[in-house]
N, C-alpha and C positions, 0 to 999 in steps of 0.2 A: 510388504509389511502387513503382517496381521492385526483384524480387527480394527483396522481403520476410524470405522463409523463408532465402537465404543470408547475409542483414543478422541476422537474428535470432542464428543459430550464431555469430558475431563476439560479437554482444553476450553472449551466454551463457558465452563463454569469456573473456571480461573479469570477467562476474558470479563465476564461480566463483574467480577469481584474488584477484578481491577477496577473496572470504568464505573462503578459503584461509589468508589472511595476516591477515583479523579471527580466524579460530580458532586458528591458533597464537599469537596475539598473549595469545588469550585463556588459552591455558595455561603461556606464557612471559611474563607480565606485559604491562603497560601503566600509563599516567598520566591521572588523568582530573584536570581541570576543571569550571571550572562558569560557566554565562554566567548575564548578566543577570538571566533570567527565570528562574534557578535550574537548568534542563535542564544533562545532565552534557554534557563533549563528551571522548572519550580519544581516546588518541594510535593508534588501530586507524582511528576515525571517519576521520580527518585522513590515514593511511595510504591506506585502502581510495579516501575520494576520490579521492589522487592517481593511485593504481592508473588506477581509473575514468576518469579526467579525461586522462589522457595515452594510455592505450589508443585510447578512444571521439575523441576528438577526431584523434588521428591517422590512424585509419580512415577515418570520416567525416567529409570534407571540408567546410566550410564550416557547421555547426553551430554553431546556439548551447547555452550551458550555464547551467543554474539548479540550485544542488546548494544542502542546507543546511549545508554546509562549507566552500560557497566564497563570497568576497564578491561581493553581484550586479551582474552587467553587464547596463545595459539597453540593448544592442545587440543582445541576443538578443530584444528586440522587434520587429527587421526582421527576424527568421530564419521562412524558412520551417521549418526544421526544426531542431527543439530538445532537448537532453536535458534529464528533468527526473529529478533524483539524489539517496537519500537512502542515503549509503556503511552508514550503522545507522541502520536504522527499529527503535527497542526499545532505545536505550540503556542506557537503567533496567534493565534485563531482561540486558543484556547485563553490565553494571556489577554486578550483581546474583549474575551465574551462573546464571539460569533461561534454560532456550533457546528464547526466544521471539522473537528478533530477526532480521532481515532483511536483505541488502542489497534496494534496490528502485531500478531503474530505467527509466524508459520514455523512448520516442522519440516525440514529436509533431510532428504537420505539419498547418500553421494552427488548432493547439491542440488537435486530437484524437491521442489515444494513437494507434500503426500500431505500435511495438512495445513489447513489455514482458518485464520477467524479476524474479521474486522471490525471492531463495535464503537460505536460513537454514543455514548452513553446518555449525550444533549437530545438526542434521537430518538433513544432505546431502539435504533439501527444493527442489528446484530447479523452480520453476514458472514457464512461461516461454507467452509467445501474440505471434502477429500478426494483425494485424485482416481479418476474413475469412476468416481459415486455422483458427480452431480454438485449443483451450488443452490445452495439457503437463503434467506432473509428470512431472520427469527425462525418459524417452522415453516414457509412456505419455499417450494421450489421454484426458482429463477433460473432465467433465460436472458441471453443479451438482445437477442435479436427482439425488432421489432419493425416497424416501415423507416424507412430509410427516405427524408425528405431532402428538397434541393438544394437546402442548406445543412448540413448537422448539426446537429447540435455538438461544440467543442469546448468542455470542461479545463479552464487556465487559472493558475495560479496568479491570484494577486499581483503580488510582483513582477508576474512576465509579464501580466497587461500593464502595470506603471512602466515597465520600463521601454515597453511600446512593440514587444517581440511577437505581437498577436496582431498589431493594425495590418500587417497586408492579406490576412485572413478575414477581414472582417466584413469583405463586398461575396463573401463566398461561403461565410457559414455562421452560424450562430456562437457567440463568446457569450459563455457562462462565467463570472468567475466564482473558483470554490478552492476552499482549503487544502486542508492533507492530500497528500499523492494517493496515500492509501485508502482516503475516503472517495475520492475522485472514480479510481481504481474499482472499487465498490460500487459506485451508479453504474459505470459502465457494466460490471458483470450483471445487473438488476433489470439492464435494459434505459435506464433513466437517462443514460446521455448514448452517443456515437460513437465519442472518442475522447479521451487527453491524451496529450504528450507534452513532454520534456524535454528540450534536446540538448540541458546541462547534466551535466553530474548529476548524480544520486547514489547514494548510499543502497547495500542490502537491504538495510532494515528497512526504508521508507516503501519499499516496492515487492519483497520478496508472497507476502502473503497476497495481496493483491495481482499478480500475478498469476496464479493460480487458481483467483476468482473469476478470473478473467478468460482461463483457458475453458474451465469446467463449465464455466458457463454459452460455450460457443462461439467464444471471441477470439483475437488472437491479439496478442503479445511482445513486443522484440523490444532490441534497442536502438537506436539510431540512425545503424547501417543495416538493417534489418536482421540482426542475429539473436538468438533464442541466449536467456540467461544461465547459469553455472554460477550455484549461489556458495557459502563458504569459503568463500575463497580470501587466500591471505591480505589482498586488496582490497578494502569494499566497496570503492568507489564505482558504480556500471557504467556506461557508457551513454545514458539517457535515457530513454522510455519512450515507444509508442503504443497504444491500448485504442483495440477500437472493438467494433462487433464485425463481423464475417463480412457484412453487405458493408459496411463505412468501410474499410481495410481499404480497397482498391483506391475511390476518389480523396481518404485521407494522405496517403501517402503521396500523391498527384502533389495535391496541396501543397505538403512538407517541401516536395525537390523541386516545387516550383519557386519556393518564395528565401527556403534556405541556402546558404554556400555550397558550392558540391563542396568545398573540405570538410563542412559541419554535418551533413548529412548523406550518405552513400544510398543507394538503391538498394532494395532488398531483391 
């Protein structure tokens, strides 16, 4: 894919328009909802999409789109190239008032990420890569790696620490907890944590750009059983998430098969 690096600046100026109009939103009110599965959706999520969705699509010609706010078309199964859109990665968080939430979008072509941007606008957090090229915060270049101490630092979600899925890690390494997957996703490419992982379900959207922050920046990547992701796909559900830096990778993973089921967790 050509011109990467001037595709990238487009998207990055969509990303921030969105998370412009998510934070005012957030100090001028909103209305939240609540779907099926109990996740909130407000009237920011729904805005920022459209932002997103009318910007990106009119740029970029002939794209498909997978967002979790818009109903899915699977004609974006013929696309070579596809957005995949999560307008608030952290709703909870955002619903909440902790700023731990994200826009996260990436560009895939035949299911691997080529670009990506995460902005957390409570932050002005703007972390942005193309594949090949290297990974951003705002204009500076990032790196994951940093010293690797005898604890690491492990970035968890709220909810997996209430629900106590982080206590037998916790004589062995440092529990953060922090919001969005994708913002999560985001320290680690920056260098600012070791590791998170996930070893439920997750959706494209929540992880697709993040991912690719994560590899450009020197890190690595998988899911569960330790296999590399294939994004677009008619299922979007992945199979978990592990994200570390180069140097955590090894004693993370140690961790993971020591404290999880072998059914929930395979070896990489």
């Amino acid at each position: 894919m050509d011109n990467l690096i001037e595709r990238l600046e487009v998207l990055k100026k969509y990303v921030r328009q969105a998370g412009q109009v998510i934070f005012q939103m957030a100090a001028e009110g909103f209305e939240t909802a609540y779907k099926a599965n109990e996740d909130p959706v407000t009237t920011a999520d729904l805005k920022a999409d459209s932002i997103l969705r009318e910007g990106l699509m009119k740029d970029f010609h002939g794209t498909g789109w997978l967002s979790e706010e818009t109903r899915d078309d699977y004609s974006r199964l013929e696309s070579k190239l596809v957005w995949i859109v999560d307008p608030i990665d952290g709703t909870k968080e955002f619903v909440s008032g902790i700023p731990e939430y994200a826009v996260s979008v990436a560009l895939v072509e035949y299911g691997q990420p080529v670009l990506a941007a995460v902005y957390n606008p409570a932050t002005e957090e703007l972390f942005s890569t193309a594949s090949g090229q290297g990974a951003w915060l705002n204009e500076e270049a990032i790196n994951s790696e940093h010293e690797l101490t005898a604890k690491p630092l492990l970035l968890a979600s709220r909810s997996e620490i209430r629900r106590g899925e982080f206590e037998p890690f916790e004589p062995f390494a440092q529990i953060r907890p922090c919001g969005s997957i994708a913002y999560k996703l985001a320290l680690v490419s920056a260098g600012m944590a070791d590791a998170t992982f996930s070893l439920g379900p997750k959706n494209e959207w929540d992880i697709a750009a993040g991912v690719l922050l994560v590899e450009e920046s020197g890190g690595r990547v998988t899911d569960k059983a330790g296999l590399p992701f294939a994004f677009n796909q008619r299922h979007t559900l992945v199979d978990g998430i592990v994200a570390s830096t180069d140097d955590a990778h090894d004693p993370v993973w140690e961790l993971i098969q020591q404290f999880m089921p072998q059914s929930d967790c395979l070896t990489d």
